[in-house]
C-alpha positions in Angstrom: 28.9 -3.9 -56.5 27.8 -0.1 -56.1 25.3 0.1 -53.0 22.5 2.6 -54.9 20.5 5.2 -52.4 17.5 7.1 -52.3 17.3 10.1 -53.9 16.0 13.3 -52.4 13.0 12.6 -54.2 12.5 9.2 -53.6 13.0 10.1 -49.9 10.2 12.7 -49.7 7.5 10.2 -51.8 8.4 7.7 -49.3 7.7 10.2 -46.5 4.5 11.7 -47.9 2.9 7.7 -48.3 4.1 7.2 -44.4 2.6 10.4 -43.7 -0.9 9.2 -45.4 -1.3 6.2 -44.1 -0.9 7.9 -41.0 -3.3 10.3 -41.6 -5.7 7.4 -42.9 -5.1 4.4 -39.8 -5.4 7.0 -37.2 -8.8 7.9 -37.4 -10.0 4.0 -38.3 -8.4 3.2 -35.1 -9.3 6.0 -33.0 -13.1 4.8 -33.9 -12.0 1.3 -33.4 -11.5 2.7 -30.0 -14.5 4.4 -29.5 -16.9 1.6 -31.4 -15.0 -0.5 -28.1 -15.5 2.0 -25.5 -19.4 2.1 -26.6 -20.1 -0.9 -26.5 -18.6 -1.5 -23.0 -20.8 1.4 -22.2 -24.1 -0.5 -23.4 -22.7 -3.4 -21.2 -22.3 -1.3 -18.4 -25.6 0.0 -18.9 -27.4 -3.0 -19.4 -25.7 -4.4 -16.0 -27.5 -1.6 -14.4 -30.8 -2.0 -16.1 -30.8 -5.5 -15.0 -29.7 -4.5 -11.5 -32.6 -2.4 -11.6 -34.6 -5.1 -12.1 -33.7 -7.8 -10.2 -34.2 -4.9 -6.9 -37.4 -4.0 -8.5 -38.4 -8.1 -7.9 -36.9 -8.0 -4.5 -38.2 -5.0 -2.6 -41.7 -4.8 -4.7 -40.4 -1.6 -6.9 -37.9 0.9 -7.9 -35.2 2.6 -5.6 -35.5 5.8 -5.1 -33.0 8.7 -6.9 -32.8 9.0 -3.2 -33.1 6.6 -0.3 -32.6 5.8 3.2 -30.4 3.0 4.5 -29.5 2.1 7.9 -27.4 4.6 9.3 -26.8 6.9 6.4 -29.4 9.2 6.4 -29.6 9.5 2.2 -28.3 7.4 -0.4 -28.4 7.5 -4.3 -30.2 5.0 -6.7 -26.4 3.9 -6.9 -25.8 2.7 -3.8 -29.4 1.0 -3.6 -28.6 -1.9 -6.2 -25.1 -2.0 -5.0 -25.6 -6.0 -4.2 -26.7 -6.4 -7.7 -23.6 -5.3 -9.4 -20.8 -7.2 -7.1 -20.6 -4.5 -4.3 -21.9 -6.0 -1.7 -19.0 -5.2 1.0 -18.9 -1.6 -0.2 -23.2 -1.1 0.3 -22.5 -3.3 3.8 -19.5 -0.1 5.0 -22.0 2.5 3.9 -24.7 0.8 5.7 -23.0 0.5 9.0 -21.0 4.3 9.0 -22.3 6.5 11.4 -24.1 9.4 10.7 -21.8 12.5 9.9 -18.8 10.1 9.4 -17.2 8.5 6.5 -16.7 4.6 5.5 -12.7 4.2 4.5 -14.6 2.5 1.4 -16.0 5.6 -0.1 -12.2 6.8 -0.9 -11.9 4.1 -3.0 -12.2 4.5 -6.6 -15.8 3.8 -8.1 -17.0 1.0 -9.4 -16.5 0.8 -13.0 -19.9 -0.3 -13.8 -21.2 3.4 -13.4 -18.2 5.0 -15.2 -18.7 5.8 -19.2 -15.2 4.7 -20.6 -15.9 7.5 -23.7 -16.0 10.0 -20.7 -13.3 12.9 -20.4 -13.6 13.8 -17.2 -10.3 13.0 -15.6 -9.8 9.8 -13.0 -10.6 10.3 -9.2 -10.8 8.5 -5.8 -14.5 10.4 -5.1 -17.8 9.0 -5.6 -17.7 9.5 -9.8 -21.1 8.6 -11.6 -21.8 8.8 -15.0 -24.8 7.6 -15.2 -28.3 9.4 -14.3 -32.1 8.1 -14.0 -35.6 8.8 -15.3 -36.8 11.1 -12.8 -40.2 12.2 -14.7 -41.4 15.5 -15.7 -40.3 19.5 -14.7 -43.9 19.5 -13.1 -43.4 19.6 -9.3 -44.7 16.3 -8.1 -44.9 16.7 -4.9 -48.2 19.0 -4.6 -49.0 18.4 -8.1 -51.4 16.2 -9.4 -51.7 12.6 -9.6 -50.7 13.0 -13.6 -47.2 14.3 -12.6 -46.9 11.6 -9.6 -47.8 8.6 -12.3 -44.9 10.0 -14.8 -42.5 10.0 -11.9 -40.3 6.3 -12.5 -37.5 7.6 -9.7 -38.8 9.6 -7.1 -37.4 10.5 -3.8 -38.5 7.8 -1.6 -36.5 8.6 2.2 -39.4 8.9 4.7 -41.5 12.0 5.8 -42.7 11.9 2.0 -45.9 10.3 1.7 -47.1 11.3 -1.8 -44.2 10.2 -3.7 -42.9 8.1 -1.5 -44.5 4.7 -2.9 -42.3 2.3 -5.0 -42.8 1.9 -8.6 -43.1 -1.9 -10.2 -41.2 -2.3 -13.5 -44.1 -4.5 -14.5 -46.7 -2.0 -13.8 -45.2 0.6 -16.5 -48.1 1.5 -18.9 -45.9 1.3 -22.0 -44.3 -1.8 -21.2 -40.7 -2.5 -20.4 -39.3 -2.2 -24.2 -40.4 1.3 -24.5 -39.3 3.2 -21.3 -36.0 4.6 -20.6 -34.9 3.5 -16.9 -31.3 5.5 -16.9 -29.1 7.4 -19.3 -25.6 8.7 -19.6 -24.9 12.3 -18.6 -21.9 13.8 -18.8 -22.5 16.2 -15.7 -23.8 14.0 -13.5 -22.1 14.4 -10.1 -21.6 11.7 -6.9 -23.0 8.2 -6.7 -22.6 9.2 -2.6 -22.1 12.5 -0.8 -23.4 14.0 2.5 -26.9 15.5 1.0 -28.6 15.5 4.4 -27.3 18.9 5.4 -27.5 20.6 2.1 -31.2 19.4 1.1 -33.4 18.5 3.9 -36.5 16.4 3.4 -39.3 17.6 0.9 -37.0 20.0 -0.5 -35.7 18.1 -3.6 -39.1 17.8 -5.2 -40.3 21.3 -4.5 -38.8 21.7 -8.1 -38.0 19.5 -10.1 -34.9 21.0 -11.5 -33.1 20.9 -7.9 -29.8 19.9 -7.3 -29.8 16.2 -6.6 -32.0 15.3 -9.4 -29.6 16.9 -11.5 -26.7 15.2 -10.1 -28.7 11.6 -9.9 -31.0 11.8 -12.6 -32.6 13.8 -15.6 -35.8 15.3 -15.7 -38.3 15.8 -18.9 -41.0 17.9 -20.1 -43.5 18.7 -22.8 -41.5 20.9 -24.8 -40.2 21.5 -28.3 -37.1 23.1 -27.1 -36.1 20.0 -24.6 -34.2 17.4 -26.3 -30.9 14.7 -25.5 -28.0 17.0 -25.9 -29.6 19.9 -26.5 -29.5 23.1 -24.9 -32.7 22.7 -21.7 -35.2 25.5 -21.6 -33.7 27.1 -18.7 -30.9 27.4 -16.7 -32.1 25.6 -13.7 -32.4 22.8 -16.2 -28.7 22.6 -16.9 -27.6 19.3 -15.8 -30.9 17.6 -15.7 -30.6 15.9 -19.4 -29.3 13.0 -21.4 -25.9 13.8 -22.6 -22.7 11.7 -24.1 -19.2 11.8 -25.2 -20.2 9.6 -27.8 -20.2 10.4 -31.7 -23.7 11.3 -32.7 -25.7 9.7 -29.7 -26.7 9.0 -26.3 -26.6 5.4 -24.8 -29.2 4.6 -22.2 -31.5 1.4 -20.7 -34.3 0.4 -20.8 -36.6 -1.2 -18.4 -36.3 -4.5 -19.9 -32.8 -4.8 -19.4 -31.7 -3.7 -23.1 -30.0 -0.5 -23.5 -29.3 1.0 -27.1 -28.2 4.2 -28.6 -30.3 6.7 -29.0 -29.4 9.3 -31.9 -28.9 12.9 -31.1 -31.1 13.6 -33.8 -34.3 11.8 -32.6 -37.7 13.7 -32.9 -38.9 15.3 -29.5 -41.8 13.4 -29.3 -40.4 10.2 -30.2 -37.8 11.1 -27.2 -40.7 11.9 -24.4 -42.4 8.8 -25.9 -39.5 6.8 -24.5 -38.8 8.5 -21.4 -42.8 8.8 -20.3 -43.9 5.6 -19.3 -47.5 6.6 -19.8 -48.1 7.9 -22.9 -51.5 7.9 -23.0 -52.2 9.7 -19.9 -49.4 12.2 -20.7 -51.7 13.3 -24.1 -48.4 14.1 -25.8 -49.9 15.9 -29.1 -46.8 16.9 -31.8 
């Protein structure tokens, strides 16, 4: 029996339907991927929300986006609820380095809980974060007035600063814990831990509020039009300081009742500060 074979043309519809199914599979699994990697990034975020917390309920507030601990002169919101995700041993190395010296721990890769899987920065053994708080509004807080101060959720707490050194209770947030943004991706945030003791000495980080370490810890806010996630800031200084994401169409953050969500990047300004104020009432936010 005569074996029959494709024909030229046969051959070419054959690799013309390959070719489309290609075309059609990659892209539903590509987002398969994605849809995966988000919602790992909501369970990350939640993790950290609930960290949050459960150190709120411990130590009778919030962490600073800066602290003291033991030894180490400054440390991040990061390292603060450290015993709350599962790294106990690494906060313990920290605790115990001495000052100008580093723990063999903090060449370790991070821990995954403050890494955004969507992220395309590449992989490294420093201190990686992904992940930025709600450090209140442009206005400088530290002489400014009480206004300012109250808006303020993450606030430089190391000692020698007395006005905005006090803790903030999740429970006593105006709004309520539903309605207030406690952290947020950003894709330019910098180090959960670095040596910031020589490059910003105290009462220097909330002289402005667009300074360094806020913008590599956390993102600031204000009453503006022009200032919205993923959107170009107001100013330069501003660069780093917002919500940003590698994510399709929105920005994932947490809330202070342990929920995190997506928040689209096309969300009205004032429904944005709405979330991220935790007063909205004594902001007088007027669209």
């Amino acid at each position: 029996m005569k074996r029959s074979a494709f024909t030229l043309v046969e051959l070419l519809v054959v690799i013309a339907v390959v070719a489309l199914l290609v075309a059609i599979l990659i892209p539903a699994v590509n987002a398969a991927r994605e849809y995966a990697r988000r919602n790992q990034c909501l369970t990350q975020q939640r993790s950290l929300a609930v960290a949050m917390i459960d150190y709120s309920k411990a130590n009778n507030g919030l962490p600073g986006y800066l602290n003291e601990l033991g030894s180490t002169p400054i440390h991040s919101w990061a390292i603060a609820i450290f015993p709350m995700i599962g790294e106990q041993t690494r906060y313990d190395a920290l605790q115990n380095r001495l000052p100008g010296t580093l723990a063999p721990i903090e060449a370790h890769v991070s821990p995954a809980t403050l890494l955004c899987p969507s992220s395309d920065r590449p992989e490294r053994t420093t201190p990686q974060l992904h992940y930025v708080v709600n450090c209140g509004p442009t206005t400088n807080v530290t002489n400014n007035s009480d206004t300012a101060i109250a808006l303020t959720l993450f606030r430089d707490r190391r000692s020698g600063l007395t006005t905005i050194n006090r803790r903030i209770k999740i429970e006593d947030i105006p709004d309520g814990t539903s309605n207030t943004i406690l952290l947020s991706e950003n894709v330019d945030a910098g180090r959960w831990h670095q040596d910031w003791t020589s490059a910003f000495p105290p009462n220097e980080f909330d002289n402005t509020r667009s300074s360094a370490a806020i913008a590599e810890l956390g993102f600031i806010w204000e009453n503006s039009a022009t200032f919205a996630p993923n959107f170009s800031p107001p100013s330069p200084s501003l660069r780093l300081s917002r919500p940003s994401s590698r994510h399709p169409g929105a920005v994932i953050a947490a809330f202070a009742d342990g929920s995190a969500r997506p928040i689209n990047d096309n969300i009205d300004i004032w429904d944005w500060l709405r979330f991220v104020c935790p007063d909205d009432k004594k902001a007088e936010f007027t669209p």
